[in-house]
N, C-alpha and C positions, 0 to 999 in steps of 0.2 A: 382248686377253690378260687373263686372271685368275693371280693367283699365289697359293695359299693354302697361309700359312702353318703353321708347328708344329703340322702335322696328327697327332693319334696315328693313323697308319694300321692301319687294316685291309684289305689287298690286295687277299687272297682270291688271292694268288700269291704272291711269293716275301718280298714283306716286311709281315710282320705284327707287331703291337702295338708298334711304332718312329715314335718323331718326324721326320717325313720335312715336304717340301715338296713340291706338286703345280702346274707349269704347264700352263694349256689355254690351246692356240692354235686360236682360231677353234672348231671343235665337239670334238677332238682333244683328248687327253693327251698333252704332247708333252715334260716331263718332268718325274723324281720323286727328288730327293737334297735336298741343301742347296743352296738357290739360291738367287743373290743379288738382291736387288730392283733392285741399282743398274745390273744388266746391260739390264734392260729397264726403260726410261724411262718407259714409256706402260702400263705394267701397272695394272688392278688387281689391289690387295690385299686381301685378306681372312686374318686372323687367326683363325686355329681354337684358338688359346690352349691348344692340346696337348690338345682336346678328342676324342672319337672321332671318325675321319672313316674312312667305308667307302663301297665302290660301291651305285649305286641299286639297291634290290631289284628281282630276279626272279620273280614269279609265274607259276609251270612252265605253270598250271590253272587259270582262271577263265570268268568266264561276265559280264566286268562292259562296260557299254555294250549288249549283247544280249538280257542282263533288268535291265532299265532301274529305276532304284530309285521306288521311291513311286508307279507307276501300275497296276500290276495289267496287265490281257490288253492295254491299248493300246500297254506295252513290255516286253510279252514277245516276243522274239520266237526265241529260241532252240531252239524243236520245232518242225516242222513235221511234225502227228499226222494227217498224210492218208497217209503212207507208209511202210514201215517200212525202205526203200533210198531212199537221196535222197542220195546224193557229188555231187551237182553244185551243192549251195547252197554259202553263200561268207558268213563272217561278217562279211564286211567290207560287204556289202549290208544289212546291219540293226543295225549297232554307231552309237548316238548320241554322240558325243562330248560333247554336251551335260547327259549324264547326270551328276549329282552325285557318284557315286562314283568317278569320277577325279577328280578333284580333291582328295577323302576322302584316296585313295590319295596322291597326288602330294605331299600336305601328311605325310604317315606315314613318307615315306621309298621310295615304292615307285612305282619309274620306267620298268618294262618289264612289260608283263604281254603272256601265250599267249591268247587269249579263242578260244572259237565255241560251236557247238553242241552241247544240253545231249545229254541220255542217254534220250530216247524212244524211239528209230529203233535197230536195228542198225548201219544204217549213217547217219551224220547228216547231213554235210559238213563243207568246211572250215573249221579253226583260223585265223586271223591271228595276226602279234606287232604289238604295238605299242607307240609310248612315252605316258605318261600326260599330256601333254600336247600341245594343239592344238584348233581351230579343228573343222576337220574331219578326218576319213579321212585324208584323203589327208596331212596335217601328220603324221599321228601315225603314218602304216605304216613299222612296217621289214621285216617278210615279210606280202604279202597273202593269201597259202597256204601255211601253212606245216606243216600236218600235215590226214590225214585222221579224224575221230572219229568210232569204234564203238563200239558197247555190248553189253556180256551179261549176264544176270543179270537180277534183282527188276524193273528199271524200263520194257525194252520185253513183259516179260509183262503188264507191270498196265494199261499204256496199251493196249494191241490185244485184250487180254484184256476189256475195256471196252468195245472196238468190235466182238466177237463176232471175229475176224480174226487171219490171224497175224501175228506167234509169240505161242503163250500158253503154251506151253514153253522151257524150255531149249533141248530137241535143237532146237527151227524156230529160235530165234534163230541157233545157229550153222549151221545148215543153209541159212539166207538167206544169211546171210554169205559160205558158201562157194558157193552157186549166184550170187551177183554177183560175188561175183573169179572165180568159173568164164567169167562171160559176158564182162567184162571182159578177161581172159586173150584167147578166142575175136575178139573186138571187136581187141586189139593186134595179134594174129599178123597177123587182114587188111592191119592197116594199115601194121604194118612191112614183110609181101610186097607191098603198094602203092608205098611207098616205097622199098623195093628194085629195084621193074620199071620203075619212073620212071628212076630212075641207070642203069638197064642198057638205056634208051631205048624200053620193051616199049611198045606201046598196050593201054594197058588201062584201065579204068572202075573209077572211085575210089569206095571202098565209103560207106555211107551212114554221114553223120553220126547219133552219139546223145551228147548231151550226157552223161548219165547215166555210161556206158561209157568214155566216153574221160575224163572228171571222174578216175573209180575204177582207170582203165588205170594212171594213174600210180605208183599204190603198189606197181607188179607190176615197178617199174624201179628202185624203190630211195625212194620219197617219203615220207616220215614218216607213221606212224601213230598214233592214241593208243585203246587199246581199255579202255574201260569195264569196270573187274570189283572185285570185292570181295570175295566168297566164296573158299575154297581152288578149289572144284571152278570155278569160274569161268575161272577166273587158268589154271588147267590146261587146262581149254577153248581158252581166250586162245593160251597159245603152240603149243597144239597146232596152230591156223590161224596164228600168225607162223611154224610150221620149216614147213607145207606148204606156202605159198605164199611163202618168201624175203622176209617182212614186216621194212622195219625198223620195230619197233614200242616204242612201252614203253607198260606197264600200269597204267593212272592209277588212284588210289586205291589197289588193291592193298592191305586195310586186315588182311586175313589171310595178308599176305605171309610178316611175320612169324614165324607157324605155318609155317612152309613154308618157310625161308630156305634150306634144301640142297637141295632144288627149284629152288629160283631160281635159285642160284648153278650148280649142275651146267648150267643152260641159258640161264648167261649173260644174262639178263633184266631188262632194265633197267625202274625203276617211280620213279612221281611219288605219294609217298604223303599221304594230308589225304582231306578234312579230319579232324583228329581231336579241334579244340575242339570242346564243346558236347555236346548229347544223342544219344542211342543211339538215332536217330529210326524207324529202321526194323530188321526182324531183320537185313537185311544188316550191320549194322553192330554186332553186338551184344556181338563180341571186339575193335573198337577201342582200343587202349591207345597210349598215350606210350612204352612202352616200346620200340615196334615201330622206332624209326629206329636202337637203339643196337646192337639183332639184326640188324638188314640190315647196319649198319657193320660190325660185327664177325666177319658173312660175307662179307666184302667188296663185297658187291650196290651197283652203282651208283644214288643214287638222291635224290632230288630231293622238297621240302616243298611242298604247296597249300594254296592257302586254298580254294576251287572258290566265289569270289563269286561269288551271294550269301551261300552257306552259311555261311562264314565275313566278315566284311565286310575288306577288304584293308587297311585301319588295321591289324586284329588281327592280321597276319603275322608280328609277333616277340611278342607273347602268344602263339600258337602256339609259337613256336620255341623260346620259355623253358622253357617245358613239356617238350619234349622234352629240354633237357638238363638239368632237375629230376630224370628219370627216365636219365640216366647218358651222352648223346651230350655230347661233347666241347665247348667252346662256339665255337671256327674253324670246327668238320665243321656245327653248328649251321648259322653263319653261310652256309658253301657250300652248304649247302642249298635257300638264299632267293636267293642270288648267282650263282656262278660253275656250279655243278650244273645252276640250272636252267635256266640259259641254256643251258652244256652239250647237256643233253636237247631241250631245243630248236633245237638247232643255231646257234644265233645267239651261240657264245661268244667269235667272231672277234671280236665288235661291243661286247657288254656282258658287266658279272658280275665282272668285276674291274678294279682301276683298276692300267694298266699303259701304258706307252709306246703310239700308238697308235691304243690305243683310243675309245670313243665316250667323249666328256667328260659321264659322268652321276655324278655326285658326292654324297654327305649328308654333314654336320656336324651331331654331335646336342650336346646340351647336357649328357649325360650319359651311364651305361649303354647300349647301347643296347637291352639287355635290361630294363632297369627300368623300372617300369611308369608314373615317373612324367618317364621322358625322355619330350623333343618334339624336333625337327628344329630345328637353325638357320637353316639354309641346306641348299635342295634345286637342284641343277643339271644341265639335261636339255643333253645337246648343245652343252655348253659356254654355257651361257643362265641365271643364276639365276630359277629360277621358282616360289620360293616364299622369302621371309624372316620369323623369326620376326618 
């Protein structure tokens, strides 16, 4: 057992900026008031000195373990540019754990990240979540499929656009899109009437496997989506195919949502926006502002902060987040953001994203602000494990 003390908590649920106590049993939070040391014998303790203590960050959107830091093409491996539909890759077949940027991450304060594949393909494959620390894969998965990623917009025209091939418009990117969840669709009906003639004892001849199909079948039943867009007219593209095909989806980047938040909001559209430190590297991005998270909040749009490592490196997560509320978001809605949102949007907020009865025991104690630029972590704890001390 761990008992840490005179924690100033930050929840990210019901109690926030209060001097509380947190015990974790075994990987668990298993409770948060005033508690006495002398109840449990065998604890340790750890004194947080009334210091900030919050849940481990959430990053909604990254890319880290996949494009691997410091090697170029040998750890890239995040596109696969021979297709422009490919849902049956799995990020968790090409994520090195070995990679130094978890660890970056892990010493920053950031204890869950969503990774997969990047934005070449229409269709890419799957996301993973994972916790920033382990061994291998398998140490670190808490969902090994946990969202499917599309793309539209500037980045599968310029790649297929390169290979003379499509899409090298718009209209083909979303017109691939919809002729795979078209076949897709076609591919399930067989096989739920397969599966139906079976129970009703019929003889009948079980349709042919397609990886690809059945990968893509899933989104058509309810599987998380995450579709690549940035532009307005993108993003409207975007939900045009999430209300055809019954997509639960949210819009990553989203970076001109913004512009558009009674859009959004009329159709309920949930978005993971980022990156927004750093340069206006391409046209798509050429209305990015800070200001964009305090407009969604204030239309109510559900919505969630990225860094999309590498772009941003996941150290910088609360440099990001400062920023945002330099430019007017709240600094808790800030914090949700990184935390309990994006877990949220990932569906994995039964597990992380706030510290509550329960829950997964992923803990920081920072030594200061957690917003200031010149706090460090004291103590980082994955799963009830201290795995980093100053």
């Amino acid at each position: 057992m761990i008992l840490i003390k005179n924690a100033n908590l930050i929840s990210m649920a019901n109690i926030n900026y209060k001097i509380q106590d947190i015990l974790i049993d075994g990987t668990k939070i298993k409770a948060i008031g005033k508690i006495k040391e002398s109840d449990y014998p065998n604890v340790e303790v750890i004194d947080a000195e009334k210091h900030f203590v919050t849940p481990g960050l959430v990053d909604p959107h990254c890319h880290v373990g996949i494009f691997e830091e410091a090697i170029g093409f040998e750890g890239a491996d995040g596109n696969e540019m021979t297709s422009p539909v490919t849902p049956e890759l799995r990020a968790i077949d090409a994520i090195k754990p070995q990679d130094t940027a978890f660890y970056e991450a892990l010493k920053a304060g950031i204890t869950t990240v969503c990774t997969g594949p990047g934005s070449a393909n229409v269709i890419g494959g799957l996301f993973c979540v994972l916790k920033t620390t382990g061994k291998t894969i398998d140490d670190m998965i808490v969902v090994s499929e946990s969202a499917m990623k599309m793309a539209l917009g500037e980045n599968p025209k310029r790649v297929y656009n390169g290979k003379s091939q499509t899409p090298q418009t718009r209209m083909a990117s979303a017109a691939l899109i919809r002729d795979a969840l078209m076949k897709a669709s076609d591919y399930l009906a067989k096989k739920e009437k397969y599966e139906k003639d079976i129970v009703e004892g019929k003889d009948v001849s079980k349709p042919d496997y397609n990886m690809k199909w059945d990968s893509l079948s899933r989104v058509l039943r309810g599987f998380p989506v995450k579709i690549h867009a940035h532009q307005q007219d993108d993003i409207a593209t975007a939900i045009r195919i999430i209300e055809e095909f019954g997509l639960n989806a949210t819009i990553e980047h989203a970076t001109e949502g913004y512009l558009i938040p009674e859009f959004l909001a009329k159709h309920h559209q949930k978005v993971i926006i980022g990156p927004t430190l750093g340069s206006k590297s391409k046209y798509e991005l050429r209305n990015k502002s800070f200001s964009a998270a305090k407009v969604l909040f204030d239309q109510g749009i559900d919505f969630a902060i990225m860094t999309d490592h590498p772009v941003i490196p996941l150290e910088n997560t609360l440099t990001q987040v400062g920023l945002f509320v330099k430019e007017g978001l709240l600094e808790l809605d800030a914090f949700k953001a990184v935390t309990i949102n994006a877990a949220r949007l990932n569906h994995i907020d039964h597990l992380v994203g706030s510290i509550e009865v329960g829950k997964d025991a992923d803990i920081v104690i920072w030594d200061g602000h957690p917003l200031h630029y010149l706090t460090k972590t004291s103590f980082v704890i994955v799963n009830g494990q201290v795995v980093y001390k100053k």
